[in-house]
C-alpha positions in Angstrom: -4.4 5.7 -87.4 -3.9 9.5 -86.4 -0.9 11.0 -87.2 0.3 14.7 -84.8 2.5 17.2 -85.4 3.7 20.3 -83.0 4.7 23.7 -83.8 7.9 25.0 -83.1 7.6 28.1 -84.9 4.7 29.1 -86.2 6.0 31.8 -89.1 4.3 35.2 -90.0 1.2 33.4 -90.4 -0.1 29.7 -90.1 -3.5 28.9 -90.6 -5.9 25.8 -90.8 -8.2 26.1 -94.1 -9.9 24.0 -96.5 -12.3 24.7 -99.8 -14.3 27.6 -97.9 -17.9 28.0 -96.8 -20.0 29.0 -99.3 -23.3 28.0 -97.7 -23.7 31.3 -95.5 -23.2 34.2 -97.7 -26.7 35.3 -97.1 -25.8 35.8 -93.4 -22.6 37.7 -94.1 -20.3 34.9 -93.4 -16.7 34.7 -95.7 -15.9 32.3 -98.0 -12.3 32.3 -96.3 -10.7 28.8 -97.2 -7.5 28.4 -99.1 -6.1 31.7 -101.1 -4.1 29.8 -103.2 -6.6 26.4 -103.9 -4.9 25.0 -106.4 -2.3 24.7 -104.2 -4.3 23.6 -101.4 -5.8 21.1 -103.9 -2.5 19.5 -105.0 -0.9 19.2 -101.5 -4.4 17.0 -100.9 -3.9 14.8 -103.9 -0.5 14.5 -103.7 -1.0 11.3 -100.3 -4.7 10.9 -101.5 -6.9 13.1 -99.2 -10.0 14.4 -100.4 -10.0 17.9 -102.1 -11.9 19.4 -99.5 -9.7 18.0 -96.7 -8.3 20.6 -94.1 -4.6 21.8 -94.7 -2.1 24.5 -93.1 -1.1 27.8 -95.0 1.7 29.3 -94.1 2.5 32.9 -95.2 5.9 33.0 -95.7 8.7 31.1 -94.6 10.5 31.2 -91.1 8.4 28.7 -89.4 8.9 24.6 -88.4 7.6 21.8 -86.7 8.2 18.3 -85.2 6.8 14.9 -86.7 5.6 13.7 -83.3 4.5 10.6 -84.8 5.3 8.7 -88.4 3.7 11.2 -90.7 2.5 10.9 -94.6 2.4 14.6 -95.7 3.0 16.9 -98.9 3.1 20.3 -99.7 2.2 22.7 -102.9 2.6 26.2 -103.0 5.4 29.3 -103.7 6.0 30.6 -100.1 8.3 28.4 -98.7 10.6 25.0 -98.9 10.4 22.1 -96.7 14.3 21.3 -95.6 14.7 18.3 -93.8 18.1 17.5 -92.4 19.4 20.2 -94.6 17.7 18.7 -97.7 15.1 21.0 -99.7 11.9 18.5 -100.0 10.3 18.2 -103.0 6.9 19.8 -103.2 3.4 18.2 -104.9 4.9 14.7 -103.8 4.2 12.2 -100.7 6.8 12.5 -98.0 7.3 10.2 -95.0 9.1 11.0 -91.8 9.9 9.2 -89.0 8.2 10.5 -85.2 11.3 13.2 -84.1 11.7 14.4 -87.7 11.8 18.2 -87.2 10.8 20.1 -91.1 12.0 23.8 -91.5 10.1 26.1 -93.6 12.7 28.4 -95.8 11.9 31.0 -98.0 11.2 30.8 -101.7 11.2 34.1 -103.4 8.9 33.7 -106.1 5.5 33.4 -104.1 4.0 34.1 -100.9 1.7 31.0 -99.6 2.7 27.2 -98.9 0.2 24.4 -98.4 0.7 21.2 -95.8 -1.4 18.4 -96.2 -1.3 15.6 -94.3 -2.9 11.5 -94.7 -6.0 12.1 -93.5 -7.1 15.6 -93.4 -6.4 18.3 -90.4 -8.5 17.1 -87.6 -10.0 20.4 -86.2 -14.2 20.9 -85.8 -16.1 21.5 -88.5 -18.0 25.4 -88.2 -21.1 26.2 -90.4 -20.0 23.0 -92.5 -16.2 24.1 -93.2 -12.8 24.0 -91.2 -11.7 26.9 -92.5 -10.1 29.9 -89.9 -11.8 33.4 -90.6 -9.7 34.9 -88.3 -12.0 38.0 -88.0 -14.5 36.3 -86.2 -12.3 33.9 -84.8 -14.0 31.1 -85.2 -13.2 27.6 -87.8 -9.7 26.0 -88.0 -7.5 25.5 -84.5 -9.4 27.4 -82.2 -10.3 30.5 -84.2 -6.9 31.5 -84.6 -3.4 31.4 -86.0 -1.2 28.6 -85.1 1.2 29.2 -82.0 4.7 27.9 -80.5 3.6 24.5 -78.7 0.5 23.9 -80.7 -0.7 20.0 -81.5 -2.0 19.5 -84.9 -3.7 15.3 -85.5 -5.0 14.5 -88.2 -8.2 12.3 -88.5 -8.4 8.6 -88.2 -9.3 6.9 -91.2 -6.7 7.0 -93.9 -8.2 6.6 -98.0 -7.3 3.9 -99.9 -4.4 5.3 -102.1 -2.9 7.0 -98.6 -2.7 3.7 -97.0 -0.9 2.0 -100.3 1.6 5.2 -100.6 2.1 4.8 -96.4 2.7 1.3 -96.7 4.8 1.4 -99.4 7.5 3.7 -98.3 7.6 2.5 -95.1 8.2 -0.9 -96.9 10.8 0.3 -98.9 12.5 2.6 -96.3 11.6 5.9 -98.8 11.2 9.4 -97.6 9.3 10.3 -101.2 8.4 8.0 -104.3 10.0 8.6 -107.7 6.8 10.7 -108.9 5.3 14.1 -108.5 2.4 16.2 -109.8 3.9 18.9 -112.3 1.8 22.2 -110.4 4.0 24.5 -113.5 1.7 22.6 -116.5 -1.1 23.7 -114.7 -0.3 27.7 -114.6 0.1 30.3 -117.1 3.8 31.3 -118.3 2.7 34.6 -117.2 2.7 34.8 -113.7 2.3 38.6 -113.3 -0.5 38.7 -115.7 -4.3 38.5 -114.3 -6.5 37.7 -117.1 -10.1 39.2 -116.1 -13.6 39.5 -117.3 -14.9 43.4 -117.5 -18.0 43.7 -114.8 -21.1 45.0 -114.3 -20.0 48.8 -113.8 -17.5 49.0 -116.3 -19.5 51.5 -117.8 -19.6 53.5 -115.4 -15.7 54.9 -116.4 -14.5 56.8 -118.7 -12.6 55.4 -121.7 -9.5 56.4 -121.0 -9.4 54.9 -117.6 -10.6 51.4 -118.9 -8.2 51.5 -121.5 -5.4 52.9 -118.6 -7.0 49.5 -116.7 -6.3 47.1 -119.1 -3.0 48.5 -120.3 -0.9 50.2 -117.5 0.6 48.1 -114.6 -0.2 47.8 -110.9 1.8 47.2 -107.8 0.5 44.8 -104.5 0.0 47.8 -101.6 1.3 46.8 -98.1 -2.3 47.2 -96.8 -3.1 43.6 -98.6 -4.5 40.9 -96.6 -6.5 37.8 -96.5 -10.0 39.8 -97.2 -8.5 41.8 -100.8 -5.1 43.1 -102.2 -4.6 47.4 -102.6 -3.1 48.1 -105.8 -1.3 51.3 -106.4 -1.3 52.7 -110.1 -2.9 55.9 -112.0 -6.0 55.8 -110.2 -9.3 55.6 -112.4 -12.2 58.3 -113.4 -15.6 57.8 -113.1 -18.2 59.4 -115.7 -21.0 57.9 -114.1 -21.3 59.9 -110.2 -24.5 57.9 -108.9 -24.4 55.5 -105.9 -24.0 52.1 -105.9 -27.0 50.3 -103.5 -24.2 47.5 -101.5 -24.7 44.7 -103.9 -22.9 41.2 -103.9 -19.6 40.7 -104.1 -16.8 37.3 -104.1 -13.5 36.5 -104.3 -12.1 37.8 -107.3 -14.2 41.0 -107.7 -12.2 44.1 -108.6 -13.6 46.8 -106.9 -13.0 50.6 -107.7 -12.7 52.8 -104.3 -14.3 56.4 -104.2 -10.4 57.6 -104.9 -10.3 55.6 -108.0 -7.9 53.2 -106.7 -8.5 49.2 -107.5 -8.9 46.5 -104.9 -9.0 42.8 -105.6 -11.4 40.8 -102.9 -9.7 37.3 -102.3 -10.7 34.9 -99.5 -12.0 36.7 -96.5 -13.6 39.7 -98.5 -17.5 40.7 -97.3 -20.4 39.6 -98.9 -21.6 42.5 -100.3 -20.0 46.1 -101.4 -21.1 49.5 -102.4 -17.9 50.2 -105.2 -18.8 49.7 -108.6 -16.9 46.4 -110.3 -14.7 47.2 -112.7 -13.6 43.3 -113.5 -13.4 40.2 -112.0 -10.1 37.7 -111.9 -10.6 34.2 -114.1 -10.9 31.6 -111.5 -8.2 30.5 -113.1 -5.8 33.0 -112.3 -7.0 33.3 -109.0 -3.9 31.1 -107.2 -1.9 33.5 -108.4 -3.3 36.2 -107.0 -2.6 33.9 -103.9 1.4 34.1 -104.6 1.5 37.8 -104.8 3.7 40.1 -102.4 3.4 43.4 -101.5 5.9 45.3 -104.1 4.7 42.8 -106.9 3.8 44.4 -110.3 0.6 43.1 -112.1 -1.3 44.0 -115.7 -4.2 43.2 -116.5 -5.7 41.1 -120.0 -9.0 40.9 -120.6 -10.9 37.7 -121.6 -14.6 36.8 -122.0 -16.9 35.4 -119.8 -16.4 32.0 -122.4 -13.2 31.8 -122.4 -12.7 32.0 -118.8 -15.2 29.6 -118.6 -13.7 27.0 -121.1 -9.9 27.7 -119.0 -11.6 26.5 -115.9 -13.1 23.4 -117.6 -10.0 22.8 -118.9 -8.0 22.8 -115.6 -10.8 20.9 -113.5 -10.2 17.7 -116.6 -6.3 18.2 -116.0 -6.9 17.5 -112.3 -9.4 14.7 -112.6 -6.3 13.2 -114.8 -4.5 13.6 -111.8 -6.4 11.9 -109.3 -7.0 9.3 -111.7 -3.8 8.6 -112.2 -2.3 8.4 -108.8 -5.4 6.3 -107.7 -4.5 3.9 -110.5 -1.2 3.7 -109.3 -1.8 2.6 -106.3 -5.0 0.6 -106.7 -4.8 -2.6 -108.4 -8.1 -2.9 -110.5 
């Protein structure tokens, strides 16, 4: 049973994405995918989709649509509200709406991206095994692009298990949302505006007081930030070493030092490969919030080690196994 949406207002930006591509970095082909995936992630298990399962990210608020069938959807993320009939939906839960429902996005002020997932997955082709948009080459998601005013959005046919049971149920019992949710907050650090990172390969190539300036003074989110890597502006850093750096590869979460000694972060669309020295790169962890940032933000750094980043992300891949679990057990009777 496919489910379809339209778009009334598509916002600043709306795009399809799921978990990335990460087959084709050898022929210079983006990661992309969701900024924020834990977000992404939680939206998905929230009505029992897959984690790899397609969803929309809107940047920002100012955008809604129109349930143009019964839909089974959720959302995750710090950009935006759903408001239904003047009601603020909650977010990392199931949510049913009648076919005519029309869901406003309003702002939230404390992040920048919002995740929609719907039963079922965002039907949209598959391109070099992923249905996320890399707008910069146009192709993946709807059509290579953003979403537009008048746009029709299905999902695909075949509903899991646990999304048929939560369906079934609140139709049953006339519910727009259960009585449970997932708690995203136990899953992230208190400190929001603090990026804990691991020093890279070229961290030797600085002077000490500029890693010490690195790790101690703060940085704000440039305007220039997009999709491919955030500009920070702060006391820009010295290099001892002068050599060249042969382009070399490079992922999400890389913190690259320019030729003016000013730090990018690389996030979802960055290139494959770079020619700045690495200073550091963001704990996987910490990575969805890099996701919520706005331009104006202010960020410090804390360094950890390549084992205790490790061990964090252990840790939060058990907590959401625990989360699937549970909701599958929930609603499958064993």
């Amino acid at each position: 049973m496919s489910m379809k949406i339209s778009i009334i207002k598509p916002g600043l930006l709306s795009t399809v994405q799921d978990m990335g591509r990460y087959r084709y970095l050898s022929q210079a082909v983006p990661v992309s995918g969701a900024m924020d995936e834990l977000a992404h992630r939680l939206a998905n298990k929230a009505i029992g989709n897959d984690d790899h399962d397609a969803t929309i990210e809107f940047t920002y608020a100012d955008a809604s649509f129109k349930a143009e069938t019964t839909i089974l959807i959720s959302y995750s993320g710090d950009g935006a509200f759903l408001l239904y009939n003047n009601d603020v939906m909650p977010a990392e839960k199931p949510l049913l709406f009648l076919a005519g429902s029309v869901i406003t996005l309003i702002n939230n002020p404390v992040g920048m991206r919002t995740y929609l997932a719907i039963a079922g997955g965002w039907d949209v082709p598959e391109v070099m095994e992923s249905k996320s948009t890399y707008l910069t080459a146009a192709f993946g998601g709807f059509k290579g692009r953003a979403l537009q005013k008048g746009d029709i959005l299905v999902s695909g046919d075949l509903l899991s298990e646990v999304s048929n049971r939560i369906l079934n149920q609140l139709i049953e019992r006339s519910l727009t949302y259960p009585n449970w949710r997932i708690s995203r907050e136990s899953l992230l650090t208190v400190k929001r505006q603090e990026l804990r990172v691991v020093l890279a390969n070229e961290i030797s190539w600085f002077d000490a007081p500029s890693i010490i300036s690195f790790l101690t003074n703060t940085y704000t989110i440039d305007l220039k930030s997009n999709r491919m890597g955030y500009h920070l502006s702060g006391k820009p850093l010295v290099r001892k070493v002068k050599k060249e750096l042969l382009s070399t590869a490079v992922t999400p979460g890389v913190i690259q030092v320019t030729g003016s000694g000013d730090l990018v972060i690389l996030l979802a669309d960055c290139q494959t490969t770079g020619g700045y020295p690495r200073i550091a790169h963001v704990a996987a962890v910490d990575l969805p919030l890099c996701a919520q940032l706005k331009p104006g933000d202010v960020i410090q750094f804390s360094e950890i080690s390549r084992d205790e980043a490790e061990e964090l992300y252990l840790e939060r891949e058990h907590d959401l196994l625990l989360i699937s679990m549970a909701i599958s057990l929930k609603y499958i009777k064993t």
